[in-house]
C-alpha positions as CSV (number, residue, x, y, z in Angstrom):
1,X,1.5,-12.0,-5.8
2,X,3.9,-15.1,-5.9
3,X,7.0,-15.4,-8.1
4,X,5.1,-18.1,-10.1
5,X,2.2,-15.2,-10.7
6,X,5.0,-12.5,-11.8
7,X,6.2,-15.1,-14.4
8,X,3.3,-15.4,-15.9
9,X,3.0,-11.3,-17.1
10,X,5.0,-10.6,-20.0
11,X,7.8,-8.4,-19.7
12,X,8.2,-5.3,-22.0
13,X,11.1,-5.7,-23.9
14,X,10.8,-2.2,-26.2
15,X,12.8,0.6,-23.9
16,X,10.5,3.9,-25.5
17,X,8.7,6.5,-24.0
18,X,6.1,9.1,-25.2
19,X,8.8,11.1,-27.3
20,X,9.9,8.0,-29.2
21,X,9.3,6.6,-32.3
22,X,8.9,3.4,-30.8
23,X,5.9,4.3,-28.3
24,X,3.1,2.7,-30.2
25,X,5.2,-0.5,-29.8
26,X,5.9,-0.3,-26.4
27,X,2.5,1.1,-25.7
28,X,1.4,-2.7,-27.1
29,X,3.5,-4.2,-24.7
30,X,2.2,-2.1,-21.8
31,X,-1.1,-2.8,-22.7
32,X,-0.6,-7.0,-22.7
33,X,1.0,-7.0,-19.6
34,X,-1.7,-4.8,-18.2
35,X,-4.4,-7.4,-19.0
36,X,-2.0,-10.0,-18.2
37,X,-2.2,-8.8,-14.9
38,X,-5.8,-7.8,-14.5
39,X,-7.1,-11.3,-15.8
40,X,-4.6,-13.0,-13.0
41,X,-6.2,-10.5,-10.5
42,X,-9.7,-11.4,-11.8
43,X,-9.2,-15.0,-11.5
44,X,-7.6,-15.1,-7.8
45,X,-10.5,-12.2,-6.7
46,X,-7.8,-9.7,-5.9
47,X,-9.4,-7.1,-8.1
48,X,-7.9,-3.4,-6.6
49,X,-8.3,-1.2,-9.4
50,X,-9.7,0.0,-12.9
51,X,-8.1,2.5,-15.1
52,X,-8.2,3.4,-19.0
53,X,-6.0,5.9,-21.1
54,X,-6.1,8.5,-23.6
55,X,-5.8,7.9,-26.5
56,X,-1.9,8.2,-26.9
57,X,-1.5,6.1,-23.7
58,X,0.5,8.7,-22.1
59,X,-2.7,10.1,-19.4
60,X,-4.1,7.5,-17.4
61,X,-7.1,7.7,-15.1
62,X,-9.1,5.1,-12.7
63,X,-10.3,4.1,-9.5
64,X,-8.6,2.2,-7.0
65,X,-9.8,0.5,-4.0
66,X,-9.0,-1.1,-1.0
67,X,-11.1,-2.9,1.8
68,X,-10.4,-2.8,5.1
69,X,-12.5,-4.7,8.1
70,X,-15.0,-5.2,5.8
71,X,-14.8,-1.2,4.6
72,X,-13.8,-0.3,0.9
73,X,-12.0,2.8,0.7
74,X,-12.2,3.9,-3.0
75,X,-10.1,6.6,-4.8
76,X,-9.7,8.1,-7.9
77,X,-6.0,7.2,-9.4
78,X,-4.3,9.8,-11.9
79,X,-0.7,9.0,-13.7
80,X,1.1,10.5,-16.5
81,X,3.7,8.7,-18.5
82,X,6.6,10.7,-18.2
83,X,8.5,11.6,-21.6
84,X,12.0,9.8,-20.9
85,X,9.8,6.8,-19.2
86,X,10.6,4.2,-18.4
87,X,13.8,5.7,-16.9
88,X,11.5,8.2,-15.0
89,X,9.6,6.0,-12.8
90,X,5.6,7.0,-13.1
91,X,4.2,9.4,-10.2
92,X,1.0,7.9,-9.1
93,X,-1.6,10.9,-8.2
94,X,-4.5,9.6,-5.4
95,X,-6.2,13.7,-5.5
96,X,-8.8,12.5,-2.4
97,X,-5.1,11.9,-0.1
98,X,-3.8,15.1,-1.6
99,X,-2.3,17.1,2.1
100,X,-3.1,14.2,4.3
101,X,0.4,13.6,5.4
102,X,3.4,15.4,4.0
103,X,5.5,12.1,4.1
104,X,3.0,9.7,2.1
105,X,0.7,12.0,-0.3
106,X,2.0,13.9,-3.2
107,X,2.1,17.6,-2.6
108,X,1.0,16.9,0.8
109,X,3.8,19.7,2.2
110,X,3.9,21.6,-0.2
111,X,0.1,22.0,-0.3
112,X,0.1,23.0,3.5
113,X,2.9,25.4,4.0
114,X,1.1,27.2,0.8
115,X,-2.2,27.3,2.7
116,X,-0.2,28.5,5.8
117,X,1.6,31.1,4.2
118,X,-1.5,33.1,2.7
């Protein structure tokens, strides 16, 4: 995405997470920057991924996607919003990577030496 593209998403300005009284507010924001972005993806064809919340916007699920020689590789994307987000930077899940490599895939180590050890 260019710097012109970035410029054209607007920027959250409420600092709340789930715990605050503020989160519905900020949850607004998130959600017009979110389509911000999607529309911008839609119109340059660089669609890479669909997600939706719960209702309190703090469980998110989707699919993401990615194509490769002609191949799309698709995967199911899980994040939670933290409760002292957006200091705490949100942990994207991929659960089909899950123990692929211990250095890119959450849990991937951990997953492994628990297998090992049993």
């Amino acid at each position: 995405m260019s710097a012109h593209g970035v410029e054209e998403i607007p920027v959250c300005s409420v600092s709340a997470g789930p715990r605050s009284p503020e989160w519905k507010e900020r949850l607004k924001e998130e959600y017009i920057s979110l389509i911000a972005y999607i529309s911008q993806n839609k119109r340059s064809d660089k669609e890479w991924f669909k997600i939706e919340s719960n209702p309190e916007g703090t469980a998110w699920k989707g699919r993401c996607w990615y194509i490769h020689e002609m191949v799309k590789y698709e995967f199911q994307l899980l994040f939670d919003i933290p409760p002292t987000y957006p200091l705490t930077p949100i942990e994207l899940r991929l659960p089909e990577l899950d123990g692929k490599t211990s250095k890119m895939y959450r849990y991937g180590a951990a997953k492994r030496e628990r297998t090992e050890k049993r």
